[in-house]
C-alpha positions in Angstrom: 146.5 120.8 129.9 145.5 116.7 130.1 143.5 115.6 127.8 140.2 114.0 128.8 138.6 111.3 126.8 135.3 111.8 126.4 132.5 113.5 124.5 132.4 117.5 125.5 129.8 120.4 124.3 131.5 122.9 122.8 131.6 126.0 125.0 128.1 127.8 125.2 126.5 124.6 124.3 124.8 121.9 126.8 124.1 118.2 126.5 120.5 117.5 126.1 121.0 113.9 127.5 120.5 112.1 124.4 123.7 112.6 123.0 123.2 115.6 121.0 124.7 119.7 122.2 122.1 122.7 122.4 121.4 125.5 123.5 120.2 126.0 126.7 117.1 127.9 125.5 116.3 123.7 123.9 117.1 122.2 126.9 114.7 119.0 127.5 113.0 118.3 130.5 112.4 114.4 132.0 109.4 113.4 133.9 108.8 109.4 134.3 112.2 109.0 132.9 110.2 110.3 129.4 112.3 113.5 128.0 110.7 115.6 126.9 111.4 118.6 124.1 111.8 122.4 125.2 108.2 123.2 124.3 106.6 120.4 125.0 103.5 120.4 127.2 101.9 117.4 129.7 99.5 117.0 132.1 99.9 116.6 135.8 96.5 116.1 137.7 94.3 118.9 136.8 97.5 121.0 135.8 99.8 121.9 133.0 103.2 121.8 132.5 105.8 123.3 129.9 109.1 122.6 129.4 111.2 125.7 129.5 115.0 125.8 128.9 115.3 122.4 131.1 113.0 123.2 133.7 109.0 122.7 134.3 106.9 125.5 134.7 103.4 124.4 136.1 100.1 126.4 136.2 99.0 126.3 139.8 95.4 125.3 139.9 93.9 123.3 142.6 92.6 120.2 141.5 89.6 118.1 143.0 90.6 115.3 145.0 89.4 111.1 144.3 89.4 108.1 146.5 89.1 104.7 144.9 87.3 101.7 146.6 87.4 98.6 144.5 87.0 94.7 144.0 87.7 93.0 147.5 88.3 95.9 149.9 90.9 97.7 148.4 91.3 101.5 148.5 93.4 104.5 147.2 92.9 107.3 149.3 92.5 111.0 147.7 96.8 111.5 149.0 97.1 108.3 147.0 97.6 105.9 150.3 97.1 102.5 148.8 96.4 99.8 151.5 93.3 96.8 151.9 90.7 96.0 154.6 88.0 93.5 154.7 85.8 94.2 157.0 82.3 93.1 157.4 79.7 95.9 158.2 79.0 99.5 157.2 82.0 102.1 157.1 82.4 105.6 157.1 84.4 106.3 153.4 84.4 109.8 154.0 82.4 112.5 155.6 83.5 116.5 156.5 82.4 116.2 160.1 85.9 115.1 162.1 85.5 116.1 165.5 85.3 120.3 165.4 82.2 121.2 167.4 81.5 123.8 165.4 81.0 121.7 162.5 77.7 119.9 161.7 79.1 118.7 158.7 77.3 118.8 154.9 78.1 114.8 153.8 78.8 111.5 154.4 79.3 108.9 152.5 79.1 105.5 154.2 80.3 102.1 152.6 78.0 99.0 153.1 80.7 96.0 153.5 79.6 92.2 152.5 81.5 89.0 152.3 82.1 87.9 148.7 83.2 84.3 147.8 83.6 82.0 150.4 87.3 83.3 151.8 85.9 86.2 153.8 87.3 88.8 151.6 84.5 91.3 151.6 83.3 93.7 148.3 81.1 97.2 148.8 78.0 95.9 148.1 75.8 99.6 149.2 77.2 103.0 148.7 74.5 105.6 151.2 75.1 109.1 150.2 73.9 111.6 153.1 73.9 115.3 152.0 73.0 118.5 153.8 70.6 117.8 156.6 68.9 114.4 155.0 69.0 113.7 152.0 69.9 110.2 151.2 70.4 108.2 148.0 71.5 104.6 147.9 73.2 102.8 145.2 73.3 98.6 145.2 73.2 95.9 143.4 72.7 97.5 140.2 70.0 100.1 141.4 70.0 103.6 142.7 67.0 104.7 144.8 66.5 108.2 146.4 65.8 107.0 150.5 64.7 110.3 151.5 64.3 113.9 150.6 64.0 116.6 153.0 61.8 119.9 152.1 65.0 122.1 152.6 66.9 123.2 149.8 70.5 122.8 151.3 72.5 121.0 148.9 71.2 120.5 145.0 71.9 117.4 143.8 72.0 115.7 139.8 72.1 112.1 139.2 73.3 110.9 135.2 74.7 107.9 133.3 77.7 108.2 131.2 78.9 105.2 129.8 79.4 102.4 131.9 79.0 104.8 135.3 76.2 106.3 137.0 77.2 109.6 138.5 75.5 111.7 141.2 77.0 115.3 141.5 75.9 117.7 144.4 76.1 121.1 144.9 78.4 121.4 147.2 81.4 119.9 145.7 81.1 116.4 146.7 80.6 113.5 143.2 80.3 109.9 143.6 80.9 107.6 140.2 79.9 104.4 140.0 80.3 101.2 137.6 77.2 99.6 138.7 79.3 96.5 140.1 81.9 96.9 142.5 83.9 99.7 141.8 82.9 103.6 143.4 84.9 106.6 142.6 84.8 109.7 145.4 85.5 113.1 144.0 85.7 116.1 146.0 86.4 119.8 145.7 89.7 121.6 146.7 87.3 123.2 149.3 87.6 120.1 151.5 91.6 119.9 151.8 92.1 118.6 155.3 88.6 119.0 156.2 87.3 114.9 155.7 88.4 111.8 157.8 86.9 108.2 156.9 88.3 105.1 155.0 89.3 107.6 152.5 92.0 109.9 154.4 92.0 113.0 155.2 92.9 114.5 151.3 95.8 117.0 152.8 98.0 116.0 149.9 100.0 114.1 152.5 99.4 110.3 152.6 101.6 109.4 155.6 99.0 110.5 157.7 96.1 108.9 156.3 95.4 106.4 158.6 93.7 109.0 161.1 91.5 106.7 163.4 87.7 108.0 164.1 89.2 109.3 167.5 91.9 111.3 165.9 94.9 109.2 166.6 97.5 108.2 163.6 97.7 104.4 163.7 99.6 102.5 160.7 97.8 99.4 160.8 94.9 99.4 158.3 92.9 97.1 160.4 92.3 98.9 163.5 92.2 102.4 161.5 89.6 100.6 159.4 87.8 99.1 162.8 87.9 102.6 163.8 85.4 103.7 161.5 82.4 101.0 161.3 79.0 102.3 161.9 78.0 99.9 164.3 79.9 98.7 167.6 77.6 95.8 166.9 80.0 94.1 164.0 83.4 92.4 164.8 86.4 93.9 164.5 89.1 92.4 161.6 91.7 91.0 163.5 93.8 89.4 160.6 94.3 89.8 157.2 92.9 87.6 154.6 95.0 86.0 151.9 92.7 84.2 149.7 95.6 82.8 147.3 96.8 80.7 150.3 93.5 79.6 151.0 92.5 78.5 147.4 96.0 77.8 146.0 94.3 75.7 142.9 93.5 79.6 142.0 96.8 81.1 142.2 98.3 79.8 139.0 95.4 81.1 136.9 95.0 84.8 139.3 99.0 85.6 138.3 98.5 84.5 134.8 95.1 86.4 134.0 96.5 89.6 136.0 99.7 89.6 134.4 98.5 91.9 131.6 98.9 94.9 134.0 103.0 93.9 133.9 102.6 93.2 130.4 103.5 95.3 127.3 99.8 96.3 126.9 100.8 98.9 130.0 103.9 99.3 129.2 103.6 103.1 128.7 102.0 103.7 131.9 104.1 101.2 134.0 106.7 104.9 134.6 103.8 106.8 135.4 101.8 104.6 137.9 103.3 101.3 140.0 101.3 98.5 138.7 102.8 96.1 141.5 99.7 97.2 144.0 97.5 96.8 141.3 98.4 93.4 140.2 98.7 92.1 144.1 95.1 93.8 144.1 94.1 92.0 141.0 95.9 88.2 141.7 94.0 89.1 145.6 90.4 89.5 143.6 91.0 86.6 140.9 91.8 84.1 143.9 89.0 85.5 146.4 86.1 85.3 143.4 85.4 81.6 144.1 81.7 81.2 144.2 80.7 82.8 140.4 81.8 86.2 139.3 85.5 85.2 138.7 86.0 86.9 135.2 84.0 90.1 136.3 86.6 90.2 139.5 89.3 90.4 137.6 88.0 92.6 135.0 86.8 95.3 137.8 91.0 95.0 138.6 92.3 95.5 135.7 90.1 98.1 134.9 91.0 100.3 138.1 94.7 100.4 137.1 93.7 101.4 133.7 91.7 104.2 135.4 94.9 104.7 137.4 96.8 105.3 134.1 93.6 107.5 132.0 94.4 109.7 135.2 98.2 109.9 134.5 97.8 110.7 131.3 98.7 107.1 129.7 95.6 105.7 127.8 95.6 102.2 127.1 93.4 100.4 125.2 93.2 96.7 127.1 89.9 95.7 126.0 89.7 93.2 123.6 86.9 90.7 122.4 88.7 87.8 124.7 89.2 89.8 127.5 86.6 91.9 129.4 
């Protein structure tokens, strides 16, 4: 026979990819181009995962679901859909009644949307909470306040501060986390797969379908899928997008050089598991748009999402120093 040149595993041995021959009972496994060790166990979502002879074996729990609204109109949908929309009144960011007759729905969250800086970017200034048949709470401007409390006991909720957030959990599977500025977390239970419409998606685990307009039609603009869901007919519809770097150049140079930590090393072992390019568009977006006071807390609220981003992916990063944020 030929010879071939080349490094071969001796028969009954297989290459583990790092140039080394075992067996196939030590067979690694690669997620996030990381290998990983026959053995070895990681986290994906609210699941784990063990590498056995080359291959992942998962437990199959199903995890709760979180949409992200952040800085100047930016959103990550709970299928993950990252897209922006500025517009200027209140929006439905999620909510479980979506057109079934049957359904009376029990919550909506509703986003209050206010110009920031003097670009026209806009930032959630109000979150309103609606649960069961009303009960409201409010959150803004560094305040919560209950609005209204029915005498029916239809859905419990708590409300409790941990850390920097203030967190109001309900009984019926819906959690809303807030940093007290401009940054709201939406958490919801596996119960309401493909059962909520709104800013947020429709949390089906599919994102290509996310942009369901309020009359049930798939659009794949995200400004006439966010029009779709104001409150009022009263407000104007966003008819272009805002780019607040073009309109304040002088801001540009120092929005890329502030925001460039999320490309930097500091991330570096979470830049596999999440794309930081959003996030620093996001982040350069915010840094420019924060023209009239604010600036540093605009790009720290960015920065701070990816990192969130990363926590979630199992990749903690420790950013924060005494210079920055």
């Amino acid at each position: 026979t030929e010879c071939v040149s080349g490094c071969v595993c001796p028969e009954g041995l297989f290459d583990d990819g790092r140039g080394g021959c075992v067996e196939q009972k030590d067979c690694p496994c690669i997620h996030n181009n990381q290998w990983y060790s026959s053995g070895d166990k990681i986290k994906v979502d609210c699941n784990t995962c063990t590498c056995q002879k080359g291959v992942w074996k998962c437990t199959d729990d199903v995890c709760y679901g979180t949409c992200m609204i952040y800085g100047s109109g930016h959103y990550n949908t709970f299928d993950g859909k990252f897209y922006d929309f500025d517009g200027s009144c209140d929006y439905v960011a999620t909510q479980d009644f979506c057109g079934d007759k049957n359904s009376s729905g029990s919550f909506s969250i509703i986003t209050e949307n206010v110009p920031c800086g003097t670009t026209g970017v806009t930032c959630s200034k109000a979150i309103k909470m609606f649960l069961g048949v009303s009960d409201s709470q409010q959150i803004s401007n560094k305040e919560y306040k209950e609005i209204q409390r029915d005498v029916g006991d239809d859905v419990q909720y708590w409300n409790r501060t941990v850390g920097l957030y203030l967190v109001i959990e309900a009984s019926n599977g819906v959690m809303l986390i807030w940093d007290k500025k401009t940054t709201v977390f939406i958490k919801l239970s596996p119960d309401y797969k493909g059962k909520v419409c709104g800013l947020c998606g429709n949390f089906d685990d599919k994102a290509n379908n996310d942009f369901t307009t309020r009359s049930g039609l798939l659009d794949n603009n995200p400004l006439s899928f966010g029009n779709s869901w104001k409150q009022s007919p009263m407000c104007p519809d966003v008819t272009e997008e805002i780019k607040p770097c073009d309109l304040k150049p002088h801001r540009k140079s120092w929005a890329e050089k502030e925001c460039s930590i999320i490309q930097s090393e500091v991330f570096k072992i979470c830049h596999s598991k999440v794309d930081p390019l959003p996030y620093y568009e996001a982040c350069v977006h915010d840094a420019c748009s924060c023209d009239s006071g604010g600036d540093c807390e605009c790009f720290c609220s960015a920065v701070a999402a990816y990192a969130q981003e990363c926590v979630k992916a199992e990749a903690c990063v420790f950013w924060r120093t005494p210079d920055i944020c």
